[in-house]
C-alpha positions in Angstrom: -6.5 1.7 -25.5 -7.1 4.6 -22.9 -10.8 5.1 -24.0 -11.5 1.1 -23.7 -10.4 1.1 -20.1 -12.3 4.1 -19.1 -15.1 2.1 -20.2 -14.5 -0.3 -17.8 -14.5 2.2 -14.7 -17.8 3.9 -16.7 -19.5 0.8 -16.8 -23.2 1.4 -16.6 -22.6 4.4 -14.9 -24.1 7.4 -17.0 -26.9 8.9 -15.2 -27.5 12.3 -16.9 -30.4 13.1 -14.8 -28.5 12.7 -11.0 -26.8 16.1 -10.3 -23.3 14.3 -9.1 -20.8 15.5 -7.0 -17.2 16.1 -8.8 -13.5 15.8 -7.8 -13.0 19.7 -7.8 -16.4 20.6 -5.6 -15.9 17.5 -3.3 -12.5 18.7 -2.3 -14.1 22.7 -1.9 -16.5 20.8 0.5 -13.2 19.1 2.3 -11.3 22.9 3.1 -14.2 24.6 4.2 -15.0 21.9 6.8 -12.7 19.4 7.3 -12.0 19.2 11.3 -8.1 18.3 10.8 -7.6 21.4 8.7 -9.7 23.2 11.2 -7.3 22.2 13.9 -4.3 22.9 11.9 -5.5 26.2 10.8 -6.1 27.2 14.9 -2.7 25.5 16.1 -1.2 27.8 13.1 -3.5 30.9 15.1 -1.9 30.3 18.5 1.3 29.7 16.9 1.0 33.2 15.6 -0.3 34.3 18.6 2.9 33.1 20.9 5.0 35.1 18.5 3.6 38.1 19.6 3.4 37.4 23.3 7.7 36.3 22.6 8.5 39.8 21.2 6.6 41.4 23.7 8.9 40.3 25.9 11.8 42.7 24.2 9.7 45.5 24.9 9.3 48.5 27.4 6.7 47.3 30.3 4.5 50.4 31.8 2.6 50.0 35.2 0.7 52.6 37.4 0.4 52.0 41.3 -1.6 53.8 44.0 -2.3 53.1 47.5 -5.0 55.5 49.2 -5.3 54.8 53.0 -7.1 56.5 55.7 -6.5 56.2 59.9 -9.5 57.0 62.5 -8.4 57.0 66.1 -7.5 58.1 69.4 -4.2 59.8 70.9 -4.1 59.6 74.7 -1.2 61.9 76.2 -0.1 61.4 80.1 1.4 63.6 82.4 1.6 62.6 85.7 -2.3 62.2 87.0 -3.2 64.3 84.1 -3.8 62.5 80.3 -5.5 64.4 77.3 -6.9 62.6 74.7 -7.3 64.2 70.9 -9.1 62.6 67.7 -7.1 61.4 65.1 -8.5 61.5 61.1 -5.8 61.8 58.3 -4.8 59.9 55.1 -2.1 59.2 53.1 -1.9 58.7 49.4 0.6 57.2 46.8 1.3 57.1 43.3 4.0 55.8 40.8 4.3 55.3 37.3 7.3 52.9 36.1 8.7 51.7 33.0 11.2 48.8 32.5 12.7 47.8 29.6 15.3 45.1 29.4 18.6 45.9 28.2 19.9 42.4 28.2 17.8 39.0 28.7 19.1 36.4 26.8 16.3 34.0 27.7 13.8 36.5 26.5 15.8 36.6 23.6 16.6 33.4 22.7 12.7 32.6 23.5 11.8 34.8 20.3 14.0 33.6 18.2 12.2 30.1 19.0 8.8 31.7 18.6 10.0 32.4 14.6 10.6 29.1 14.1 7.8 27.9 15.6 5.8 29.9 13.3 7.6 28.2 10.4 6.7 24.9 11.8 3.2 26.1 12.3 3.3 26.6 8.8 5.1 23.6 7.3 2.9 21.6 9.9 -0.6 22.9 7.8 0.9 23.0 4.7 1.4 18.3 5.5 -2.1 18.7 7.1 -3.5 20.4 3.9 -2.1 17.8 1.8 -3.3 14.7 3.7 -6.6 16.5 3.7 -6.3 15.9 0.0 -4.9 12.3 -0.2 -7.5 11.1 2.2 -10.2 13.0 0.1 -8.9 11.4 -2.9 -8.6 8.2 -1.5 -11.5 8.0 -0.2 -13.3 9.5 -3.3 -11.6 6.4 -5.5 -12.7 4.0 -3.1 -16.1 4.8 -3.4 -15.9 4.2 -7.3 -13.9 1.0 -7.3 -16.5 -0.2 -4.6 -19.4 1.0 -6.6 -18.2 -1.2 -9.9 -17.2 -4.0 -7.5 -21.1 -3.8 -6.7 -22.0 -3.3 -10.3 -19.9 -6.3 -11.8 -21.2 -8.3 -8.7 -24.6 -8.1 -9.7 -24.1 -8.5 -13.7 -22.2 -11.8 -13.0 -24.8 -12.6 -10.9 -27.4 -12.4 -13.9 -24.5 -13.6 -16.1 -24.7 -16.7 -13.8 -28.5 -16.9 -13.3 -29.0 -17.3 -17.2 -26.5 -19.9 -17.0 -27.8 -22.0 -14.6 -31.0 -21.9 -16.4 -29.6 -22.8 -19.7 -27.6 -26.1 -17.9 -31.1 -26.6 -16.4 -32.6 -26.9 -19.9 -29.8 -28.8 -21.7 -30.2 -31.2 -18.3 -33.5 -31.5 -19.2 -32.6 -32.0 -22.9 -30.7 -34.8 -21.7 -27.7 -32.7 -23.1 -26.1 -31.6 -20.1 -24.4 -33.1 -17.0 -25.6 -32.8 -13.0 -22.3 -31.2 -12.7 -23.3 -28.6 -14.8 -26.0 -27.6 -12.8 -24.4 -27.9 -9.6 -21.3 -25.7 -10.6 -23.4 -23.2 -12.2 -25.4 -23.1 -8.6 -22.4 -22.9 -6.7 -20.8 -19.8 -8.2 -23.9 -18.3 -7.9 -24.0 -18.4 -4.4 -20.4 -17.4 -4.3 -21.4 -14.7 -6.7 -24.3 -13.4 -4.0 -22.1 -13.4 -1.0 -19.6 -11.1 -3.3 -22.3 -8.9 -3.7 -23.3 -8.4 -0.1 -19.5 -8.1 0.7 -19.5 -5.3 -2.1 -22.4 -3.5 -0.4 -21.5 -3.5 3.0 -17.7 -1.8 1.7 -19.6 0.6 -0.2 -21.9 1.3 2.2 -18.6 2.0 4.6 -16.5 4.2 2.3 -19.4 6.2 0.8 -19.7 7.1 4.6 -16.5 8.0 5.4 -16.9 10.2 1.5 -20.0 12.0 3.2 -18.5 13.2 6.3 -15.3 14.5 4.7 -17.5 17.0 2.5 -20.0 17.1 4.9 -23.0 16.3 2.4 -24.8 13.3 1.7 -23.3 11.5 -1.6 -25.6 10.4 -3.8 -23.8 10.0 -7.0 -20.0 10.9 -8.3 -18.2 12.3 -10.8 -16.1 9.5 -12.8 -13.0 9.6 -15.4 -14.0 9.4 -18.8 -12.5 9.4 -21.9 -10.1 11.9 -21.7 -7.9 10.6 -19.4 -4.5 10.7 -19.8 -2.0 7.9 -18.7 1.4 10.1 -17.8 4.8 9.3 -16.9 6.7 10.9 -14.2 8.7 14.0 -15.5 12.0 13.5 -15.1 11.4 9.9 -14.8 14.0 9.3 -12.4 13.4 8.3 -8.8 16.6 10.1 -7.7 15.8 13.4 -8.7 11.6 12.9 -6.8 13.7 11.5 -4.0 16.0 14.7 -4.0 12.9 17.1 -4.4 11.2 15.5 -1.5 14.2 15.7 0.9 14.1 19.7 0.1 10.5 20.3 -0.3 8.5 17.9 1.7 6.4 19.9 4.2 6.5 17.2 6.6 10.1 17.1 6.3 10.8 20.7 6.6 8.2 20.3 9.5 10.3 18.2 11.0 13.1 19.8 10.8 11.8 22.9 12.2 10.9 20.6 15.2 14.3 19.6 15.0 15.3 23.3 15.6 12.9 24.0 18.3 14.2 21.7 20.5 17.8 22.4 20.2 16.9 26.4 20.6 15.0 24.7 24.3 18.7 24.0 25.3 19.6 27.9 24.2 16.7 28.8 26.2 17.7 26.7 29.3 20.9 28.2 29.4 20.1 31.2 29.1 19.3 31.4 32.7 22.8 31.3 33.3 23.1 34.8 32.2 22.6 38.1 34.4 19.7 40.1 33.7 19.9 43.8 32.8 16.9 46.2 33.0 16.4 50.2 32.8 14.0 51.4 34.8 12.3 54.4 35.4 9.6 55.9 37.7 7.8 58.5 39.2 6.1 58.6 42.2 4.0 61.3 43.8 3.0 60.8 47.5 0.9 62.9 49.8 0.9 61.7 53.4 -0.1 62.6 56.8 1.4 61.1 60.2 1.1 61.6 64.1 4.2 63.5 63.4 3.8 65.3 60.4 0.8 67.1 58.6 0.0 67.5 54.9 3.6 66.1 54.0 4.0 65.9 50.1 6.8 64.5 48.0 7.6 64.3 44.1 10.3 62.0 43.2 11.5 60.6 39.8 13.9 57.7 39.3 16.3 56.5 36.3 18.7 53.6 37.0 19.5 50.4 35.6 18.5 47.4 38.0 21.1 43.9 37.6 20.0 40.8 38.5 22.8 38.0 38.5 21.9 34.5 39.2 24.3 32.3 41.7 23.3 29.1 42.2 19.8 27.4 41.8 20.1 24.5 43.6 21.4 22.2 40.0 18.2 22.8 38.5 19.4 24.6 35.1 22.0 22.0 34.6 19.0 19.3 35.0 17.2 20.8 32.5 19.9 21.8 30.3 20.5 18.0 30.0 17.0 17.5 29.9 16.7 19.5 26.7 19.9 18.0 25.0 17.9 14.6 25.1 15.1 15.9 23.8 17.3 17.7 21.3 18.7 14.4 19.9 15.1 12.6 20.3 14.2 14.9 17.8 17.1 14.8 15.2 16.1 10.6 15.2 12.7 11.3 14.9 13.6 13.5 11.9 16.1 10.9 10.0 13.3 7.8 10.4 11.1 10.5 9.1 13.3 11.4 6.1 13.7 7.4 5.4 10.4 7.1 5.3 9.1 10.0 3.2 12.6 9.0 0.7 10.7 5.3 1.0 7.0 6.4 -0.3 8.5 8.7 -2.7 10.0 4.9 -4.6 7.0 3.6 -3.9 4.6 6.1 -5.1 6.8 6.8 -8.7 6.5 2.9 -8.9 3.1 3.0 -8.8 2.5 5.5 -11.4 5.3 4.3 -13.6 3.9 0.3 -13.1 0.3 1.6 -13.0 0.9 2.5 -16.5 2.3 -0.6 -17.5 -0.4 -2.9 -15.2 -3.6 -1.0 -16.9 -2.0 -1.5 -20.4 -1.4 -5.0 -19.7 -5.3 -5.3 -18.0 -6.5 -4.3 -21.0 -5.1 -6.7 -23.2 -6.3 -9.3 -20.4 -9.5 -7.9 -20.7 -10.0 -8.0 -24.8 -8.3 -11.2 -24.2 -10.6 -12.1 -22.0 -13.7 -11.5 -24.0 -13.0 -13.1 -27.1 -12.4 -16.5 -24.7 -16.0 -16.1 -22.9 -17.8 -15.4 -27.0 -15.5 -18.3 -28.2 -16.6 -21.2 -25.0 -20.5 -19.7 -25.5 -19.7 -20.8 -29.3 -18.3 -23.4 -28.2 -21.4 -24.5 -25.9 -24.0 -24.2 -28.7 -21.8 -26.1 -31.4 -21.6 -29.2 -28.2 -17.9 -28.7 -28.4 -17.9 -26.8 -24.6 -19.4 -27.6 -21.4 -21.4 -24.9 -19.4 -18.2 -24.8 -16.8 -16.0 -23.6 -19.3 -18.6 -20.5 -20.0 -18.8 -20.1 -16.3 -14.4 -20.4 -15.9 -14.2 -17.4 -18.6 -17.0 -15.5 -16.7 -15.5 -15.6 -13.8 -11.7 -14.9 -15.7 -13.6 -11.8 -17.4 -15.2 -10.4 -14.2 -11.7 -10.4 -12.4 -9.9 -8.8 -14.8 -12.6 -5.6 -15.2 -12.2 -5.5 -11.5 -8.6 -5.5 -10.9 -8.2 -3.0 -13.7 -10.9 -0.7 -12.3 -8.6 -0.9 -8.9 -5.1 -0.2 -11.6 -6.6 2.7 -12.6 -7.5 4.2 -8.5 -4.1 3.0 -8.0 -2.5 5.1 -10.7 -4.1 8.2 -10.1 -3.7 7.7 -6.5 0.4 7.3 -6.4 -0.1 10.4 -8.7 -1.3 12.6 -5.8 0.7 11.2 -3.0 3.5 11.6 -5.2 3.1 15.3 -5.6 2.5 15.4 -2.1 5.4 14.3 -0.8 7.3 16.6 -3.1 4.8 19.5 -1.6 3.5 20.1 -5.2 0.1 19.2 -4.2 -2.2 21.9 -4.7 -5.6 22.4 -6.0 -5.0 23.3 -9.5 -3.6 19.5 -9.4 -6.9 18.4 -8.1 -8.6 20.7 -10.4 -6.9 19.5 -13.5 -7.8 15.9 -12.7 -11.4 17.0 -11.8 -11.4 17.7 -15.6 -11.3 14.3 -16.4 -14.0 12.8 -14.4 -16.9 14.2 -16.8 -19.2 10.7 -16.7 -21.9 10.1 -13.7 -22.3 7.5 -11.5 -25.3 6.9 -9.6 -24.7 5.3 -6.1 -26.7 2.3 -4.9 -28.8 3.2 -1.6 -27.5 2.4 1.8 
């Protein structure tokens, strides 16, 4: 059965001569420049980044400081009628060299804790981005072959019809067929032209969208052939997915990192609460000159610990400690309609590989079915037993089923990939093991 339906997606499609763009080297085109994934990847960089500048904050902090100044002047001395007046040209200089390093800060602690997590979610959050970056390449990459045998079933009932209507148009003239006939026939086959415009335009649209993911100009794609395998979910239970994607689902566990985040804010808030305790040390070397002194110098070095204990700040950490708690339990909703909906796509995807399965099988008995009815009315025609609108009713029957399988099959191996992705299995060796099938070429019609 699996090789009859491939057929069906393969329909006039091998073009040996096209060099055509495959699954695998579509998706190597999507990593390297892909602007969502180029976002993610710097968000991840500055998330990095504000790690760093959070543990910094636990270490020692060295400065150096040095004042040079200089005084040009006058002194004017009086004594009685008598005043003497002497030049005045000194400086003074000053340097110090200090080191702090915090003994207790909570909020620079509790700040670095965050900053780990953060990294965590930095990561979960490109790991979701890395595998949307694959489900919309996919997607996008089956969209463009459904649309391209849309376009190519469009315009073989089109000649399917035109040979029709010229046959009704000879039996007419035979005095063998019916106005009807004729009028029916040229009916569908302006239906049949407006389908195929529709199917351009969409193709035109989604081999677009295909061009600027890879960031090439598509020309003609890789499609399954006969090798494909139709395979069942492993364990095929919905619990045990759902129970794998409550655990491993990087946009879960991205979530709940956000979760995490913001209840650490309130930690951080808080945290202001607290005295701070610093060691500091210093030495300072001055050299000065004054109207009273001359050539006065001075070495001095400091140890001590310096304590800074806040009183009151006018109600503004208890603003923003409530401020934080809301935010806090914003989050943890966020996070449980977030759960409910990756536990809800997780049915929804294992239904549609498990009744994929079952639709394409069933298509394809449609479809067999469906031929033998079109040979038997075109029998049926010649013997004068069938009219041309019963050819044209099994066309039409035929046409619909090749197309809705052709969309059963995107559909299948679709849910397939989101399904791993919201598990977090998603990787490339998945997107390379499906490349393997798509060893048939089709060429793409010209914008």
């Amino acid at each position: 059965m699996l090789p009859r339906l491939i057929a069906v997606m393969c329909a006039c499609a091998i073009v040996p001569s096209v060099s055509a763009m495959g699954l695998l080297e579509g998706y190597r085109q999507v990593l390297a420049h892909d602007p969502q994934l180029a976002a993610a990847l710097q968000d991840k960089a500055a998330m990095d980044a504000e790690g760093d500048i959070a543990f910094s904050g636990l270490l020692p902090k060295v400065g150096v400081s040095g004042s040079i100044s200089r005084v040009r002047g006058d002194r004017t001395a009086s004594l009685g009628n008598l005043s003497a007046t002497d030049p005045l040209n000194y400086s003074s200089r000053d340097w110090a060299i200090t080191l702090t390093q915090p003994i207790f800060n909570k909020s620079i602690w509790e700040q670095y804790k965050q900053s780990r997590v953060k990294r965590d979610f930095a990561s979960e959050s490109l790991r979701v981005r890395q595998s949307d970056a694959v489900v919309r390449y996919v997607s996008t990459y089956l969209d463009v072959l459904v649309s391209a045998e849309n376009l190519e079933l469009a315009k073989r009932q089109i000649s399917t019809l035109e040979q029709l209507r010229l046959l009704a148009k000879q039996s007419r003239g035979a005095g063998e067929g019916t106005v009807v006939d004729m009028d029916d026939a040229q009916a569908r086959l302006d239906l049949a032209e407006a389908q195929r415009i529709d199917a351009e335009s969409v193709l035109r649209v989604v081999r677009k969208r295909l061009s600027d993911l890879v960031s090439v100009p598509v020309d003609a794609l890789r499609v399954p052939g006969t090798g494909l395998v139709l395979e069942m979910p492993e364990p095929a239970k919905v619990d045990w997915w759902i129970e794998k994607a409550v655990v491993d689902s990087p946009l879960l566990r991205s979530s709940q990192h956000g979760v995490e985040i913001a209840r650490q804010d309130i930690d951080i808030v808080k945290a202001n609460h607290y005295p701070t305790v610093n060691l500091v040390m210093q030495s300072q070397k001055t050299s000065s000159q004054t109207l009273a002194t001359l050539n006065e110098q001075s070495n001095t070095r400091l140890i001590g610990v310096q304590v800074n204990v806040p009183i009151y700040s006018g109600g503004a950490i208890s603003a923003a400690s409530q401020s934080a708690a809301a935010r806090w339990g914003a989050a943890r909703s966020t996070h449980e309609a977030t759960q409910h909906q990756v536990e809800e796509d997780v049915v929804r995807q294992f239904s549609g590989v498990t009744g994929g399965i079952n639709r394409i099988k069933a298509l394809l008995v449609a479809e067999r079915s469906s031929e033998k009815a079109l040979k038997s009315n075109e029998a049926g025609v010649k013997g004068g037993v069938r009219a041309h609108i019963d050819v044209l009713n099994a066309e039409q029957q035929l046409y619909q089923v090749r197309r809705d399988l052709t969309q059963a099959v995107a559909g299948y191996l679709l849910s397939w990939v989101m399904l791993k992705s919201d598990i977090g299995a998603l990787t490339m060796d998945d997107v390379a093991r499906m490349d393997a099938y798509f060893n048939q070429t089709r060429e793409l019609a010209g914008n």
